[in-house]
N, C-alpha and C positions, 0 to 999 in steps of 0.2 A: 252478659254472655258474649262471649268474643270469638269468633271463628278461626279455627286452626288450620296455618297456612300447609302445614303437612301434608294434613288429609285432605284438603283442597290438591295437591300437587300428585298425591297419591290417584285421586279421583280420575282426575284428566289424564295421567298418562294410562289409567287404566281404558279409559275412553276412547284413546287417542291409540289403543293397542302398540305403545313403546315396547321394544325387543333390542336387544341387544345384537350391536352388529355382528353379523354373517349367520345367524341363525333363520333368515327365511331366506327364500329364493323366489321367482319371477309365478310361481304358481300359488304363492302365496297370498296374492296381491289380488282381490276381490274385483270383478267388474265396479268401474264406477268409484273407484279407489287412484289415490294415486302416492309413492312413496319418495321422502324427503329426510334427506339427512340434517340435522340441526344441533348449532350448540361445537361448544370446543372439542369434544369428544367425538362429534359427530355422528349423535343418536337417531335413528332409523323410526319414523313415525310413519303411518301408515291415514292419510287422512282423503276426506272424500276430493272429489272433484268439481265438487259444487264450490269449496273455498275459495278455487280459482278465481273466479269473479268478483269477489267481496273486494274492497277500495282496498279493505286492512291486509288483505293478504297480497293483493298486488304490488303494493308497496313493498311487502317481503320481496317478491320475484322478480322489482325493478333493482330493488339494492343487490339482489343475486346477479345479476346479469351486469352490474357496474362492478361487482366487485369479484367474478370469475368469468365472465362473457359467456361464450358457451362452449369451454370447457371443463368442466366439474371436477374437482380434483378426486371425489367418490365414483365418477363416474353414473351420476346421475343427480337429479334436483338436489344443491346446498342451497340453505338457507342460511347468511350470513347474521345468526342472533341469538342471543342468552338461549339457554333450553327453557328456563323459566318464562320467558320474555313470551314463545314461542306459545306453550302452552296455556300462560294466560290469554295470549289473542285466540287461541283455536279453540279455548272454552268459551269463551264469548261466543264466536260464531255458531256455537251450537245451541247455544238458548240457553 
């Protein structure tokens, strides 16, 4: 029985409420939420604010800040990483 990386991928971003950019706006965005663009494309993830603190996501937000400072080219949090890469650590963090 082997696990399919698909619907593994399908899973998380259904988790991770993935939308396609410009379709939310600033009221969309839950108390206790916080949103992140990621990936070459630069996909719109909507993730809590408790990840902030985790070792694994600050290391996200140290390579963000070397490698845009803090100027964001979206104009808000980039996450300089695979969209896959992203999703697997933000399924992790959720258990």
């Amino acid at each position: 029985m082997g696990i399919r990386l698909p619907s593994i991928i399908a899973h998380a971003k259904q988790v991770l409420k993935l939308q396609p950019f410009g379709t939310w706006n600033q009221s969309d965005v839950p108390k206790g939420h916080v949103v992140v663009y990621v990936g070459e494309i630069q996909s719109r993830f909507l993730v809590p604010i408790t990840f902030l603190n985790h070792p694994s996501f600050q290391k996200l937000l140290l390579r963000a800040e070397e490698e845009y400072g803090f100027k964001h080219p979206m104009g808000g949090l980039t996450i300089p990483c695979r969209e896959e890469t992203f999703i697997d650590l933000t399924s992790q963090l959720r258990g």
